[in-house]
C-alpha positions as CSV (number, residue, x, y, z in Angstrom):
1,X,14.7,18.8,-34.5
2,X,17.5,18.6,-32.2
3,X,15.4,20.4,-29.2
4,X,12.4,17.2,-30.3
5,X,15.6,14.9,-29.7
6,X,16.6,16.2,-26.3
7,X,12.8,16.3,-25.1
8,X,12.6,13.0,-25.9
9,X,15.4,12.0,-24.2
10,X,13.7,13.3,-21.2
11,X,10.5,11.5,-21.2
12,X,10.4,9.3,-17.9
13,X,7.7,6.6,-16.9
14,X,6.4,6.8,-13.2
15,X,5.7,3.4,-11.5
16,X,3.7,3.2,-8.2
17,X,1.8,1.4,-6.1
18,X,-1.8,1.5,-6.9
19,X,-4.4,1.5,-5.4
20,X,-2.9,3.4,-2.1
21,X,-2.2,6.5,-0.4
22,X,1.3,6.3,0.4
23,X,2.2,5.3,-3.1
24,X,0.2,8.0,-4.7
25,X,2.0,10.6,-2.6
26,X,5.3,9.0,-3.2
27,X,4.0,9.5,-7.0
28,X,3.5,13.2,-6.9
29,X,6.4,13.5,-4.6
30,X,8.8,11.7,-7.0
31,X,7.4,13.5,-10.3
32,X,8.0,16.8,-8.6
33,X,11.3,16.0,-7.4
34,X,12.3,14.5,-11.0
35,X,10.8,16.9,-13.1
36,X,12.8,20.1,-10.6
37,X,16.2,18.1,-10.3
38,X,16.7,16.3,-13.6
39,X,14.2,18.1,-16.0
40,X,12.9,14.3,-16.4
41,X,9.4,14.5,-17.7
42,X,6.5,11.9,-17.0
43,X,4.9,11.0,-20.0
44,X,3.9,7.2,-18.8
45,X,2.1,7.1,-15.1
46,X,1.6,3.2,-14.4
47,X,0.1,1.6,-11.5
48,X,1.6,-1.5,-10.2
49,X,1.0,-4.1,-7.7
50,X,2.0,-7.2,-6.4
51,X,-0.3,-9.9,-8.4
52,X,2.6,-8.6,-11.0
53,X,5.5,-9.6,-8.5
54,X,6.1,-13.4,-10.3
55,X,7.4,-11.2,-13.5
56,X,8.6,-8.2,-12.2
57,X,12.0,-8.9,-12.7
58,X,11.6,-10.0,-16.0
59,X,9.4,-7.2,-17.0
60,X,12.0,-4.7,-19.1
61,X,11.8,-1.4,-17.8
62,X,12.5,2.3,-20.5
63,X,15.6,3.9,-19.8
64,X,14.0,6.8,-17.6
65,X,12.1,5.1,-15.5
66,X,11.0,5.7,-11.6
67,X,9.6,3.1,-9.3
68,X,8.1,4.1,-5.9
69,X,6.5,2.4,-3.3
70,X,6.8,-1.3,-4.9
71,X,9.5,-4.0,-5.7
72,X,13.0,-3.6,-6.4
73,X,14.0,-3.7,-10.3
74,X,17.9,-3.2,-11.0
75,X,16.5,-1.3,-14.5
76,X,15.3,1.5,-12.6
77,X,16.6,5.0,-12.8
78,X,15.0,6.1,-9.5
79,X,13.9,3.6,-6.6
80,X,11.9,4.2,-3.4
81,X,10.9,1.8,-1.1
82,X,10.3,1.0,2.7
83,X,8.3,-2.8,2.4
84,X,10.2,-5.4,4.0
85,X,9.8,-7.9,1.5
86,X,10.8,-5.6,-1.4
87,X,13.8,-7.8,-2.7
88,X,11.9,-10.9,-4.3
89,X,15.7,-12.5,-4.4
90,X,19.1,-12.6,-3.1
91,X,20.5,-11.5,-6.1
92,X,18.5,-8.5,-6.0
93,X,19.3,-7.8,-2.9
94,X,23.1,-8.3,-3.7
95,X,22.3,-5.8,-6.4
96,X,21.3,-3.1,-4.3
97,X,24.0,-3.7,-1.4
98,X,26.9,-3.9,-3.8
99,X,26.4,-1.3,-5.7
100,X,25.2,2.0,-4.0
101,X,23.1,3.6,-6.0
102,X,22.4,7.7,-5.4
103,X,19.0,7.4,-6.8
104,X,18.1,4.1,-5.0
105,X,16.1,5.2,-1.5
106,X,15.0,2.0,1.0
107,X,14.2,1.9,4.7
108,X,12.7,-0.8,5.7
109,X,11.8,1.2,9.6
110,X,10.1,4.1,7.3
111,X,6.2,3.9,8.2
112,X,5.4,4.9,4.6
113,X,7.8,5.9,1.0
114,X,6.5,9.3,1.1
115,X,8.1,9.9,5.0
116,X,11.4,8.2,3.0
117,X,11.2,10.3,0.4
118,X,10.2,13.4,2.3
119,X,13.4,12.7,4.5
120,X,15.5,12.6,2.0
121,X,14.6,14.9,-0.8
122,X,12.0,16.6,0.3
123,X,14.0,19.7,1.0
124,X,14.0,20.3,-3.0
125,X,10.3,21.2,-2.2
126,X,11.1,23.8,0.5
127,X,8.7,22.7,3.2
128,X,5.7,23.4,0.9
129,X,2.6,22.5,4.0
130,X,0.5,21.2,1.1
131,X,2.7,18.5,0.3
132,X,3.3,18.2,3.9
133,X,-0.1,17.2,5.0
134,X,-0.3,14.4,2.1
135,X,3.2,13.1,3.6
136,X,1.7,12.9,7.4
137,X,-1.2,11.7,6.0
138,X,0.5,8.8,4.0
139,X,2.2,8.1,7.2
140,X,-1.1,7.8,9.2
141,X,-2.6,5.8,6.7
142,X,0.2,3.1,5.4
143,X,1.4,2.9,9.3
144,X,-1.8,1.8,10.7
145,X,-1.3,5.2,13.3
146,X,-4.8,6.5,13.3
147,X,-5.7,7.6,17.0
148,X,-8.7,5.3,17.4
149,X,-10.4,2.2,15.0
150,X,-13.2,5.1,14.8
151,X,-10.5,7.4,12.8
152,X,-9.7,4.5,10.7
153,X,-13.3,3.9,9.5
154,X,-14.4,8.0,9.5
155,X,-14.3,10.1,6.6
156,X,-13.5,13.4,9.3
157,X,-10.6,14.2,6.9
158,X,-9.9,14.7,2.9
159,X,-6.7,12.3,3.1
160,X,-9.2,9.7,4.3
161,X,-12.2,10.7,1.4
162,X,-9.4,10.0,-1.0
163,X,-8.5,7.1,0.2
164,X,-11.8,5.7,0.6
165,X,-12.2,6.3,-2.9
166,X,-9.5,4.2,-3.9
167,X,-11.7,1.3,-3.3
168,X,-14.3,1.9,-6.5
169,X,-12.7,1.6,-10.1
170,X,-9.3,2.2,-9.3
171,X,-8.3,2.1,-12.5
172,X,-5.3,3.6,-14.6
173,X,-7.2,6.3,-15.7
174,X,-7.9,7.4,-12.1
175,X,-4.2,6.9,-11.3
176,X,-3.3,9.5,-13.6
177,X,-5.7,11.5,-12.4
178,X,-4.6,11.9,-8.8
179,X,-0.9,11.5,-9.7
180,X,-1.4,14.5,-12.3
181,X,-3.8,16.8,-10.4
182,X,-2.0,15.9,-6.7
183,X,1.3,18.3,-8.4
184,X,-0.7,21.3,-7.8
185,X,-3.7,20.4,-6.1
186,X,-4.2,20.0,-2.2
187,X,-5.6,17.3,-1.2
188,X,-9.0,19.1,-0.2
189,X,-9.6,20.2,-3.4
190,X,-9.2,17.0,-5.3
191,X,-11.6,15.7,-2.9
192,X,-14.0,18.2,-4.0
193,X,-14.0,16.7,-7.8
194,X,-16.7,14.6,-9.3
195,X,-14.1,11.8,-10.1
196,X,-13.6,11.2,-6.2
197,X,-16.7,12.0,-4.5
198,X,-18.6,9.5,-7.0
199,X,-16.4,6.4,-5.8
200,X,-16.2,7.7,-2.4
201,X,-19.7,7.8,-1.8
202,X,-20.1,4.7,-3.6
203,X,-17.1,3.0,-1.0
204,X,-19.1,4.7,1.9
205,X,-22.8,2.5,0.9
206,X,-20.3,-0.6,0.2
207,X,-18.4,-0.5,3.5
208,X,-21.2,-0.2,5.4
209,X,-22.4,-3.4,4.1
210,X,-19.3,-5.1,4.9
211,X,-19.0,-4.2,8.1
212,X,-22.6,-6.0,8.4
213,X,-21.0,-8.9,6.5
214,X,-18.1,-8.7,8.8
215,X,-19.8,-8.5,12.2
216,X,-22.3,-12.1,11.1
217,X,-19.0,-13.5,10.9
218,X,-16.2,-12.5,13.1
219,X,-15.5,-14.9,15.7
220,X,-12.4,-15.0,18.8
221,X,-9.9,-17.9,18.3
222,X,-7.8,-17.0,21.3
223,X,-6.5,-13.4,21.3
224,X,-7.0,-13.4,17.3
225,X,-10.5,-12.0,15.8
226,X,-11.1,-14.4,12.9
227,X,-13.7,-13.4,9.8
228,X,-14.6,-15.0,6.7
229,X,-16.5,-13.4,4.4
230,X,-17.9,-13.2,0.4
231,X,-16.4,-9.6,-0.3
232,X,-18.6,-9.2,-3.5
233,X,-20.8,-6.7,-3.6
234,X,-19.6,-5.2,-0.4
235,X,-15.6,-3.4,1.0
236,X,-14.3,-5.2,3.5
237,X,-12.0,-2.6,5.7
238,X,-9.2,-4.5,7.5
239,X,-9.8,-2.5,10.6
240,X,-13.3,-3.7,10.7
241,X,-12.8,-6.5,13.3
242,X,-11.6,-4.6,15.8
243,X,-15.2,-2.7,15.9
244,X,-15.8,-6.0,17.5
245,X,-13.2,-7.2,19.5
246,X,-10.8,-4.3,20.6
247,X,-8.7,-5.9,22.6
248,X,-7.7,-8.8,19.9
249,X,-4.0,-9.2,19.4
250,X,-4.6,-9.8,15.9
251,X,-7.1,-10.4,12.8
252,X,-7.1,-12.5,10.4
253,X,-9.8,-12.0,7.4
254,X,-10.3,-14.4,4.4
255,X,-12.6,-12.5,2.2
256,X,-13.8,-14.1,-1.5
257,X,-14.6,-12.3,-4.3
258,X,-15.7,-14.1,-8.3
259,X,-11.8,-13.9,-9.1
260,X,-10.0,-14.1,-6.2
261,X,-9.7,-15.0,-2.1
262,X,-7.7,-12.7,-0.2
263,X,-6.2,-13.3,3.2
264,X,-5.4,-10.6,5.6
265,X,-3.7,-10.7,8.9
266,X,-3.3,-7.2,11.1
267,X,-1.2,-6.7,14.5
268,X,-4.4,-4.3,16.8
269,X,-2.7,-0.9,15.9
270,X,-4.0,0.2,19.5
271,X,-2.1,-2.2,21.3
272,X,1.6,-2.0,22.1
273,X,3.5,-5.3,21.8
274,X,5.9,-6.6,19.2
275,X,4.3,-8.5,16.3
276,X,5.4,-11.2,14.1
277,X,5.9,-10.2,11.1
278,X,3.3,-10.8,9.3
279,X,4.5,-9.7,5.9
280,X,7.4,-12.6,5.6
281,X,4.6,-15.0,6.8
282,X,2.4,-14.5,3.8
283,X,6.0,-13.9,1.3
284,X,6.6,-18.0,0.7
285,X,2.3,-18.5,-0.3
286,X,3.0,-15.4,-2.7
287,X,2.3,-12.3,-0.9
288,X,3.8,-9.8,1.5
289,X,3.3,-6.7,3.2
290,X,4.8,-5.4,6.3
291,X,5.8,-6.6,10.1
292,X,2.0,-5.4,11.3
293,X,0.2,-6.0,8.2
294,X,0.6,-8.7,5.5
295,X,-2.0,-10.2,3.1
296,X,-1.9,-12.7,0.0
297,X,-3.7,-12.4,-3.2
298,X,-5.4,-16.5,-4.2
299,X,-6.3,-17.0,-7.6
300,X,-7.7,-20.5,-9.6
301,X,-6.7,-23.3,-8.1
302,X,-4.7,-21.6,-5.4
303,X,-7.9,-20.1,-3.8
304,X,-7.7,-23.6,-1.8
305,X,-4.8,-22.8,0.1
306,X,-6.6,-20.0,2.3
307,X,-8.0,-22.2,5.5
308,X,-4.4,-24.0,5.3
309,X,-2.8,-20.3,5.2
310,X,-5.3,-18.9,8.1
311,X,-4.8,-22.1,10.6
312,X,-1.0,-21.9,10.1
313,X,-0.7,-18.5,11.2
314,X,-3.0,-18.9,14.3
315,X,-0.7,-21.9,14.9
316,X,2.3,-19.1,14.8
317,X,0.7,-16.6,16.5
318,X,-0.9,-18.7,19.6
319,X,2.8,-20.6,19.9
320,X,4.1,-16.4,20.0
321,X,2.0,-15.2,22.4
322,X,2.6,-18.1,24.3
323,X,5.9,-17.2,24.7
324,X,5.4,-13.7,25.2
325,X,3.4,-14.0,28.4
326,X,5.9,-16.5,29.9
């Protein structure tokens, strides 16, 4: 009885960013670390993302509970984060810089959580090259630093199969799976499972289609490459623009789907110049992101607000560049 007690003392609940990379790898990353340092063990693995962020901070989190690669909560035991817009308050923020927390982990300049958490913990997991090549990957990925928009749309690598596959039926179920199998696992032999080469091949047919869909529509408003697009039925990849105009400062995409319209604005990754930050753009209309990439979920009657959204920001960004080449 009492060893039933102390186990259950133990039992933690993961919370990460789903679906995406770098918050799967800041998953496995944190569960390992967790598990090794505090005998914490995950019993509860639940994705999150930001159509929750209205009642995150009302949303009670257990007593052992992690949180990776999303929004601030005060509740949790563990905290990871490098998104710019992770404090949905200044009272949150307060939180954080008033009281230093050992287990709370943000860096807004990190490219990805799992470089953060690597950085910082990662020498618990003595340089093990598996979990090394999901870290760089994650990196890659979340930063926008693939070497050419060909990379960004190839499948030449399993970190990029994987993450293909996060496109088709990303569901909890498959959360757990990654999260779970990703502790032992490389990343070439998860890739190798039925569970991910069924939605990756099925993301591979559907992106192809969009990037049809994509190229009928995609038009230059100045130096900004400018889509809009039905997304059902197809995947619309948010380096597909550039496919078409390379040397486009930005993108903007509004894609609409039976429940909701997304809008999408991108810095060119293969271009060097400072960007607006296009995360705290989309914040005040609900959304967020990072400097180079920010996007907004649009649901009900809210869906109207995407041409008003779209204009205003090429309104920002042609008054920016404006400036720039002064």
């Amino acid at each position: 009885m009492v060893w039933s007690i102390f186990h259950w003392r133990k039992c933690a609940t993961l919370y990460l960013h789903f679906p995406c990379f770098d918050g799967i790898v800041s998953g496995v990353l944190t569960a390992l670390f967790l598990e090794k340092s505090r005998g914490w063990k995950f019993k509860a693995i639940q994705p999150v993302n930001y159509s929750l962020q209205k009642g995150w901070l009302n949303t009670p989190l257990p007593q052992r509970s992690a949180v990776v690669d999303f929004l601030f909560h005060p509740q949790a035991g563990f905290w990871a984060d490098h998104h710019p817009t992770t404090f949905l308050n200044d009272g949150g923020r307060a939180k954080f810089e008033q009281n230093p927390h050992r287990s709370w982990i943000y860096d807004r300049s990190s490219g990805s959580c799992a470089a953060l958490l690597w950085r910082t913990v990662g020498k618990v997991f003595e340089a093990d090259q598996r979990l090394k090549e999901m870290v760089d990957w994650a990196q890659k990925i979340d930063s926008a630093s693939y070497d050419s928009v060909e990379e960004a749309l190839s499948s030449n690598h399993a970190a990029l199969v994987l993450n293909g596959s996060l496109a088709i039926n990303a569901d909890q179920e498959y959360c757990e799976f990654l999260v779970t199998q990703l502790q032992r696992a490389s990343l070439q032999e998860i890739v190798q499972t039925d569970d991910v080469q069924k939605r990756f091949r099925r993301a591979r047919e559907l992106g192809e289609l969009g990037l049809d869909r994509v190229c009928q529509s995609v038009r230059l408003e100045g130096d900004v490459a400018v889509f809009e697009a039905s997304s059902d039925g197809v995947l619309m990849n948010r380096y597909a623009p550039y496919c078409f105009y390379p040397k486009a400062l930005y993108s903007i995409g509004i894609t609409h789907s039976k429940h909701s319209t997304v809008v999408t604005a991108m810095r060119n990754p293969w271009l060097n110049f400072e960007s607006l930050h296009l995360g705290e753009f989309m914040r005040p209309f609900g959304g967020g992101g990072h400097q180079r990439v920010g996007s907004v979920v649009l649901k009900g009657e809210s869906a109207g607000q995407a041409h008003a959204i779209s204009e205003r920001l090429l309104q920002k960004l042609g008054a920016a560049n404006t400036v720039n080449k002064k």
